[in-house]
C-alpha positions as CSV (number, residue, x, y, z in Angstrom):
1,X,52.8,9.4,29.3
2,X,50.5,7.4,27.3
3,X,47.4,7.7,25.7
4,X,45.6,5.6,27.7
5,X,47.3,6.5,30.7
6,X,46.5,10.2,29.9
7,X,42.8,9.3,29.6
8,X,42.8,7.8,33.1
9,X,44.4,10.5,34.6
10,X,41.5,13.2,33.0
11,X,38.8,10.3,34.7
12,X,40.4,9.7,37.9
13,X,42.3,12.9,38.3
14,X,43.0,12.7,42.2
15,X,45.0,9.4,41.8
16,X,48.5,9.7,41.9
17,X,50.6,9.0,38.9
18,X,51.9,5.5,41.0
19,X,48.2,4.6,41.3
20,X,47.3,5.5,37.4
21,X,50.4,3.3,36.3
22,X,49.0,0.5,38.3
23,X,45.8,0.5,36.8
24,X,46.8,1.1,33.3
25,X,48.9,-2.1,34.2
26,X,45.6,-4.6,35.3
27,X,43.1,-2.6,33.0
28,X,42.1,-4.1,29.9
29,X,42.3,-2.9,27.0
30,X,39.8,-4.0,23.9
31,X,38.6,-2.8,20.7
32,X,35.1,-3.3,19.5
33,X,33.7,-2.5,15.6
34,X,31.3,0.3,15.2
35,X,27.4,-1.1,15.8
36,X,28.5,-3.7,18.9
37,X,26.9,-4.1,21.9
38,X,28.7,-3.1,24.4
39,X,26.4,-3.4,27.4
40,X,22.9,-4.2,26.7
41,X,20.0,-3.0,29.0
42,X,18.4,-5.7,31.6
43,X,21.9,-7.5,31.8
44,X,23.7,-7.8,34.9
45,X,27.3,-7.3,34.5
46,X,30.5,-5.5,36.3
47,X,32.0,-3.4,34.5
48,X,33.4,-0.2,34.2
49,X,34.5,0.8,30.9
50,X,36.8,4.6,29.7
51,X,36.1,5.7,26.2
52,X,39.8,5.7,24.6
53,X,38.9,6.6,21.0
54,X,35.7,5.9,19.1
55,X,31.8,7.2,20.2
56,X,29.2,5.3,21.5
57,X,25.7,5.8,21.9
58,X,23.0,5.3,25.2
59,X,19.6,4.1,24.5
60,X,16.8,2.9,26.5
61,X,13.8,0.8,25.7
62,X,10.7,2.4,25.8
63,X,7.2,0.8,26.5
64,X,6.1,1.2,22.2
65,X,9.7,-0.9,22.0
66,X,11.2,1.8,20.5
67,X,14.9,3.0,21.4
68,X,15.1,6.8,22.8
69,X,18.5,8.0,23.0
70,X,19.5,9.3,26.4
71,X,23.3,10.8,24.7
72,X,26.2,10.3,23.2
73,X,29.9,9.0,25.0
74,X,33.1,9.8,23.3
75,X,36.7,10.2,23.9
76,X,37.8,10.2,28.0
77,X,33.7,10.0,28.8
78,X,33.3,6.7,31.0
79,X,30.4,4.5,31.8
80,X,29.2,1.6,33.4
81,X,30.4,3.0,36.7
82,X,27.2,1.9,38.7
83,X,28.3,-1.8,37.7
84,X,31.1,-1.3,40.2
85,X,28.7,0.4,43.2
86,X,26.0,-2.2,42.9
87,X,24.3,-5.6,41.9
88,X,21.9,-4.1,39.6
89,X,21.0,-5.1,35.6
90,X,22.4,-2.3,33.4
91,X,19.6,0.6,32.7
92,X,20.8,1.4,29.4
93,X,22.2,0.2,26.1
94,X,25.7,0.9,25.1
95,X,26.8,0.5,21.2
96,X,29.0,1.7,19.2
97,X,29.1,3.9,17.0
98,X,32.2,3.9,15.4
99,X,35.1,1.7,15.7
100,X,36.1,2.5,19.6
101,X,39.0,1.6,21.8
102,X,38.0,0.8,25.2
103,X,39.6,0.6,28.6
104,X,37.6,-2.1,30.9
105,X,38.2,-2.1,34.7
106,X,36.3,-5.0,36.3
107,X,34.7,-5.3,40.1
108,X,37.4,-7.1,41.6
109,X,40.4,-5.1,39.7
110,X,38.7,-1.7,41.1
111,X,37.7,-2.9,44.6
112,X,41.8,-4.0,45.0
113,X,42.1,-0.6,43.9
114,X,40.0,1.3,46.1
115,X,40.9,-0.7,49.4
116,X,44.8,1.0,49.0
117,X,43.3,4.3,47.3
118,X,40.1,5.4,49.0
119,X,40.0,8.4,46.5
120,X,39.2,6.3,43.8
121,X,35.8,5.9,45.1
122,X,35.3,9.5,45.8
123,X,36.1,10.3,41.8
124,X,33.9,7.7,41.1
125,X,30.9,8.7,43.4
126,X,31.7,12.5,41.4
127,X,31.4,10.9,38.2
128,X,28.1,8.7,38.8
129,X,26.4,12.4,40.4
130,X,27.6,13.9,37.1
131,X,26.1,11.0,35.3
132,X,22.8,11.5,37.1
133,X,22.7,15.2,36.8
134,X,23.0,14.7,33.4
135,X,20.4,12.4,33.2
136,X,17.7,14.5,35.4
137,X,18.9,17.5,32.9
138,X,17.4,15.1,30.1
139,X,14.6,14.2,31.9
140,X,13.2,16.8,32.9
141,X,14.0,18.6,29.1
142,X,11.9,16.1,28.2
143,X,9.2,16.4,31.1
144,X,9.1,20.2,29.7
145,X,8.6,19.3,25.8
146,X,6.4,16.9,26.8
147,X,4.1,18.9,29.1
148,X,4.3,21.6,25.7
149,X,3.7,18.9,23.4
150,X,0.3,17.9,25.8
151,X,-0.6,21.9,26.0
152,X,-1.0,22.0,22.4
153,X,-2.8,18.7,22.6
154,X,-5.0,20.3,24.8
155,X,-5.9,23.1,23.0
156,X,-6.3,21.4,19.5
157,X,-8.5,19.4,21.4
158,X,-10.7,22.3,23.3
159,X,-10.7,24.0,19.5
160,X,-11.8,20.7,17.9
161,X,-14.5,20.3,20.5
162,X,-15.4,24.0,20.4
163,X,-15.8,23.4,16.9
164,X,-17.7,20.2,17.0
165,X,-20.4,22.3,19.7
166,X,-20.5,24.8,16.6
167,X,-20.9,22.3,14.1
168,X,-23.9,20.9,16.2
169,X,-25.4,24.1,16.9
170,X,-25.3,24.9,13.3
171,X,-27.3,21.7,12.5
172,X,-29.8,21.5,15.0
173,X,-30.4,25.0,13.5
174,X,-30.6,23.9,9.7
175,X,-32.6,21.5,10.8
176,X,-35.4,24.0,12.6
177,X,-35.0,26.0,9.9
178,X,-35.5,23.4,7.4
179,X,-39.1,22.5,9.4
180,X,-40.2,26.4,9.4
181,X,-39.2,26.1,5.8
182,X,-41.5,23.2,4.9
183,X,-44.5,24.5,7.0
184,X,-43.6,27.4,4.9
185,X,-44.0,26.5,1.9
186,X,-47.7,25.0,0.6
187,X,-48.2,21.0,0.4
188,X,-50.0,21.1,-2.9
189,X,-51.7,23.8,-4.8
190,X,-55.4,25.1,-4.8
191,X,-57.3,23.5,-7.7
192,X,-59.1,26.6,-9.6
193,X,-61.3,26.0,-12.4
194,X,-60.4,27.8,-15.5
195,X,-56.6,27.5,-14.0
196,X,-53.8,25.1,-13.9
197,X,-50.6,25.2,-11.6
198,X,-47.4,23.1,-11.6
199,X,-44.6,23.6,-9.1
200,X,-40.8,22.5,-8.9
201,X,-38.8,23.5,-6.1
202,X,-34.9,22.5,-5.6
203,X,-33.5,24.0,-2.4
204,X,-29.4,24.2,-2.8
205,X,-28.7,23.4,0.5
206,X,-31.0,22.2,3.6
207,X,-32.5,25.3,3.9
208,X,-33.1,27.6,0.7
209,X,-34.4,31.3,0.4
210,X,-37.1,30.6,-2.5
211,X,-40.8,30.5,-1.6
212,X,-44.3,30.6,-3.4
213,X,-47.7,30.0,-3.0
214,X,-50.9,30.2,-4.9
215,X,-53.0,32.2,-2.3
216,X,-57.3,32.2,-3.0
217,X,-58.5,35.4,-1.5
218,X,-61.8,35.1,-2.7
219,X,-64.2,33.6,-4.7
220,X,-63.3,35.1,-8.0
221,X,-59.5,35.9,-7.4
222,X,-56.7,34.3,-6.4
223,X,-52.8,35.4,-5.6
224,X,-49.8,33.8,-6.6
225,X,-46.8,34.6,-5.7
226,X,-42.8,33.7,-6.0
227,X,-40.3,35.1,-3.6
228,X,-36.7,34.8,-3.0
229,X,-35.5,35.9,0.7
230,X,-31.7,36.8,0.8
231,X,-29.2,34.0,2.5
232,X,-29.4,30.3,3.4
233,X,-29.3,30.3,6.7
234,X,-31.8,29.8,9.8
235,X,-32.7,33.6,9.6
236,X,-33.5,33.8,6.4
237,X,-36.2,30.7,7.1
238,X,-37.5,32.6,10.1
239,X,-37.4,36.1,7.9
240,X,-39.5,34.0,5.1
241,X,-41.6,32.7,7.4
242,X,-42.4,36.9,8.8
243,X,-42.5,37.7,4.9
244,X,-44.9,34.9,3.9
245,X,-47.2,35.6,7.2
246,X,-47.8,39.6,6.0
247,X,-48.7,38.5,2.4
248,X,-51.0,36.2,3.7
249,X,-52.4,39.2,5.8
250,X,-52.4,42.3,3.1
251,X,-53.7,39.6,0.4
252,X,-57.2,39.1,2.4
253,X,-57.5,42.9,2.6
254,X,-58.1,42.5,-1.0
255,X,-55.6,45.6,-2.0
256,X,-53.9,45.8,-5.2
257,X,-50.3,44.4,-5.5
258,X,-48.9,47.5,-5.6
259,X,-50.2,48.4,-2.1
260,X,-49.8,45.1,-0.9
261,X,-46.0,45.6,-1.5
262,X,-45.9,48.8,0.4
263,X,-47.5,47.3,3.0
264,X,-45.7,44.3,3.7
265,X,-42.0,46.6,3.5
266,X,-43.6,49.1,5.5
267,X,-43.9,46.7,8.5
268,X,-39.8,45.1,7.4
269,X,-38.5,48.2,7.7
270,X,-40.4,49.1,11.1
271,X,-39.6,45.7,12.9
272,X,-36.8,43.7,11.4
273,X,-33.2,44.5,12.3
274,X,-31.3,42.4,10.0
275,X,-29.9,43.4,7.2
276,X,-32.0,41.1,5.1
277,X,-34.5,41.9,2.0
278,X,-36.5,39.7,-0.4
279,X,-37.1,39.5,-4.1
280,X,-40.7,38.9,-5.3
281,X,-43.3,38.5,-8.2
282,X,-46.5,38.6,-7.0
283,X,-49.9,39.1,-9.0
284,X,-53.0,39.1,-8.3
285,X,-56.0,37.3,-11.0
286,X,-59.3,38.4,-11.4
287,X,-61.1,34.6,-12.4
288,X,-64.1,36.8,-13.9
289,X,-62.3,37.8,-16.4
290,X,-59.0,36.9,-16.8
291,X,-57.5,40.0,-15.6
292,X,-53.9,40.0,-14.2
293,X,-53.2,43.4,-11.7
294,X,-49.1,42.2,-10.7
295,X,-45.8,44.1,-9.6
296,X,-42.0,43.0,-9.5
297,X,-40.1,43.7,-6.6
298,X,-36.5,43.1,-8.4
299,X,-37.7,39.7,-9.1
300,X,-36.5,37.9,-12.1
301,X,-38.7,39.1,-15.4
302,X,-41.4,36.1,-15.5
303,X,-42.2,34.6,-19.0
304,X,-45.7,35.1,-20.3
305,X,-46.4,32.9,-23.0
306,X,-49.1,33.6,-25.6
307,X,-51.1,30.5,-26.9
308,X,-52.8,32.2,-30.0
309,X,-49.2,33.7,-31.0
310,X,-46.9,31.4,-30.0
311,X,-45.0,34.6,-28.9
312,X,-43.6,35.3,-26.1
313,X,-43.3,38.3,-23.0
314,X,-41.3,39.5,-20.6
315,X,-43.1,41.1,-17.6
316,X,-40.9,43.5,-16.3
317,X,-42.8,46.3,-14.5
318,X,-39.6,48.3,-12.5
319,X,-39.6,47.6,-8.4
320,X,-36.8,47.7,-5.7
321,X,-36.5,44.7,-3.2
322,X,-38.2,44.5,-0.4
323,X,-36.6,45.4,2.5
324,X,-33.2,46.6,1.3
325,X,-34.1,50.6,0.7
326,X,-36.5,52.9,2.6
327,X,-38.7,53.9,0.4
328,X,-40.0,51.1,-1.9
329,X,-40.1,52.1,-5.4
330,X,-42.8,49.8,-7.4
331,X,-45.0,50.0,-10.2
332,X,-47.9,48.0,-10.8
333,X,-49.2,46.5,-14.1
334,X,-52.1,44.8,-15.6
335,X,-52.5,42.1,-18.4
336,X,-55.0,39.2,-18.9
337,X,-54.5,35.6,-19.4
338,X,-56.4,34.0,-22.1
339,X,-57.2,30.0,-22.8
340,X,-53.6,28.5,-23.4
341,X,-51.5,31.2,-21.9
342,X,-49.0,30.2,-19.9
343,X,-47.3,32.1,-17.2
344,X,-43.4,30.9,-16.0
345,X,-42.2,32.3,-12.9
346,X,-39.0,31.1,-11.6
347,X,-36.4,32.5,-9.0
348,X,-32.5,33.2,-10.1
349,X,-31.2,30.3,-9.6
350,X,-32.7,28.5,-12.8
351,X,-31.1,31.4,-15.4
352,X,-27.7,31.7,-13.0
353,X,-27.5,27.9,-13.0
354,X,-23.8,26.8,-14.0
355,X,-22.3,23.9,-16.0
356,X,-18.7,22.6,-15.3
357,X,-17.1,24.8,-17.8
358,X,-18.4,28.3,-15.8
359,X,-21.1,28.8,-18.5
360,X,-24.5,30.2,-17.2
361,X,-27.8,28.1,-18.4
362,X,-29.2,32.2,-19.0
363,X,-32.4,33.6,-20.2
364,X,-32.4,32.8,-23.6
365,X,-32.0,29.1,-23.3
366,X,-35.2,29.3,-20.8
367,X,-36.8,31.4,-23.2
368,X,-36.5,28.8,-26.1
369,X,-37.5,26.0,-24.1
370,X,-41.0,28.0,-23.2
371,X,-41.2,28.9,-26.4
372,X,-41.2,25.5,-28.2
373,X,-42.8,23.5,-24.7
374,X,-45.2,26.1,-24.3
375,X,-48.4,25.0,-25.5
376,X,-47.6,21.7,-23.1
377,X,-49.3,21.0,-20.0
378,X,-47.8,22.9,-17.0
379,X,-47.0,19.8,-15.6
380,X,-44.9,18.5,-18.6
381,X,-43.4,21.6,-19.1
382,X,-41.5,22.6,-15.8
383,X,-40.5,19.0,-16.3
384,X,-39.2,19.9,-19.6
385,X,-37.3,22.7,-18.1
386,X,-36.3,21.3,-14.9
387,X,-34.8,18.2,-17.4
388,X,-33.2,21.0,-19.8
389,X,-31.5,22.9,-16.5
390,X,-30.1,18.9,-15.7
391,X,-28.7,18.2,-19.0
392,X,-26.4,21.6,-18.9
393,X,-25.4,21.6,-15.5
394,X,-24.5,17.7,-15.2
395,X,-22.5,16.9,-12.2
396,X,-22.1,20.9,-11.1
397,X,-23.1,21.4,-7.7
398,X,-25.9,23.3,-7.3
399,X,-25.0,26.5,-5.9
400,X,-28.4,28.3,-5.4
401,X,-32.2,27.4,-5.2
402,X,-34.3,26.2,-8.2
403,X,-37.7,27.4,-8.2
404,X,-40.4,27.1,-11.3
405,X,-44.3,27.9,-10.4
406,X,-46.6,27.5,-13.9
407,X,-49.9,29.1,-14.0
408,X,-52.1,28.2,-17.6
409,X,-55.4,29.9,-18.2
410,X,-57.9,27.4,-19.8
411,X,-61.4,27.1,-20.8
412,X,-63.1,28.0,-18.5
413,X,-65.8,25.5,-17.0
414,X,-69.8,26.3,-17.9
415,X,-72.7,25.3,-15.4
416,X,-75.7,24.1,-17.9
């Protein structure tokens, strides 16, 4: 038996050997290179081809005109069978993909064949169900990985949008925090005679944690004061805003700093349940005379610099933060500002400000700035400081806020 007749028998197994050596004898017999066309998709032909040697692939074109291989054909697989059953345009591609051997039985060779063998038709009706078996197997693979593929879709896209509602939440609330903040925080400063006051204030972000104000509680003394709330965020705006509103309430019962202090954590600890404290410098000046009373609740040290001297001082009374620890720890000071003197308050972020190579700008670098600028007006001297902090950080991202209030004692105004 031959090859070819071998193949035909695996195909059409219930034929007899008579009818299998009839059709080996009208089959045709061709060989096609590997990357031919053997039956292209659209085309009406009939034809019914065995696979002798070789492999072929079946494609289909998709809408995107891109192929998508429905499977591979080799060696005693068949196809084309529907070309035989009906007058329908091929609904797949054929090529080779190798050099293949081919048996081709065409519609009229078949049809003589089936009119004296009936069972011919029933092993190709068997083969076509295989075929389409085979097919809705694929399909409905693919239904499946495509149903996965559009799950996941799904939920990237209930996480994206989940994110995005997050993402919009989180700014509406920057930006109501943002507006507490700047109804916070003073629009200009008080003009007091014998006194002069400069301001710079750099918030890292849309909302920053540093506040200060120059408060006058009565005729003949004033407050000022420079505070640095823990976080970023919209609490810590609303939190300032509570912080700012007691001051402004213990200041005008004209008490000292020191009780002031222990006033304002007093009510913090009774009332606020997050886990959020403030830093502050606060003093309290005496225009009569000059006279500073202040306290530092774990504020950065404030420069004092002396106009007669040219020296400098660090005011550094201890004092916990506000907020953190039940019982406030604070001690209260006193100095007095004469004609020149210039006090520099400023939150952490001026002396913790970093350059690109990691190095801090520090306290000694602000200390030599005061020290050789300090004799300037306050206005041209936070400028100094605020172009000094610019020069060493360059291009650095600001990482947290920048905040400088100036106070300068000067002569004081007479009344003739």
């Amino acid at each position: 038996m031959t090859k070819s007749t071998d193949i035909l028998r695996r195909v059409l197994g219930s034929l007899s050997v008579e009818d299998v050596a009839e059709l080996n004898q009208v089959a045709v017999w061709r060989e096609y290179p590997s990357g031919a066309v053997v039956c292209k998709e659209g085309e009406l032909e009939h034809t019914f081809y065995v696979i002798e040697s070789g492999m072929v692939s079946v494609t289909r074109r998709l809408n995107d005109d891109s192929d998508q291989v429905l499977g591979v054909l080799r060696d005693g697989q068949f196809f084309g069978e529907m070309g035989l059953l009906d007058d329908v345009p091929r609904a797949a591609t054929i090529r080779t993909m190798t050099t293949c051997k081919l048996i081709e039985l065409s519609e009229e060779t078949f049809d003589a064949l089936v009119a004296r063998n009936p069972a011919v038709g029933v092993t190709l009706l068997r083969g076509i169900t295989r075929s389409l078996r085979d097919t809705d197997r694929r399909a409905m693979t693919e239904l499946e990985l495509k149903n996965q593929a559009l799950a996941r879709a799904l939920d990237e896209l209930k996480a994206a949008q989940a994110e995005l509602l997050q993402q919009e939440r989180l700014k509406r609330d920057l930006e109501i925090a943002s507006k507490v903040q700047r109804s916070i925080l003073p629009a200009w400063l008080p003009t007091i005679s014998g006194f002069e006051f400069s301001v710079q204030s750099k918030p890292a972000r849309e909302v920053g944690g540093d506040f200060y104000d120059v408060i006058e509680v009565s005729d003949d003394c004033f407050a000022l004061v420079v505070a640095d709330v823990s976080g970023k965020s919209w609490q810590a705006a609303i939190f300032m805003a509570i912080v700012r509103a007691l001051l402004l309430r213990e200041a005008s019962e004209h008490l000292s700093p020191a009780e002031t202090m222990q006033k304002i954590h007093s009510q913090i600890m009774k009332t606020s349940t997050a886990e959020m404290f403030v830093t502050m410098f606060y003093g309290l000046v005496n225009t009569k005379d000059n006279r500073m009373r202040f306290v530092r609740a774990g504020h950065d040290r404030p420069i004092l610099y002396r106009a007669v001297t040219r020296s400098m001082e660090l005011l550094a009374p201890p004092g916990r933060f506000i907020g953190l620890w039940p019982e406030l720890i604070i001690e209260e000071e006193e100095t007095t500002l004469q004609p020149g003197d210039c006090l520099v308050c400023y939150s952490d972020g001026v002396p913790d400000a970093r350059n690109a190579q990691g190095d801090i700008f520090g306290l000694d670098r602000l200390l030599a700035i005061v020290g050789a600028k300090g004799h300037l007006p306050t206005q041209e001297l936070s400028a100094e400081i605020i172009e000094s902090l610019g020069d060493f950080t360059g291009d650095t991202p600001q990482t947290d806020d920048i905040t400088i209030l100036l106070v300068k004692a000067t002569e004081q105004e007479t009344n003739l």
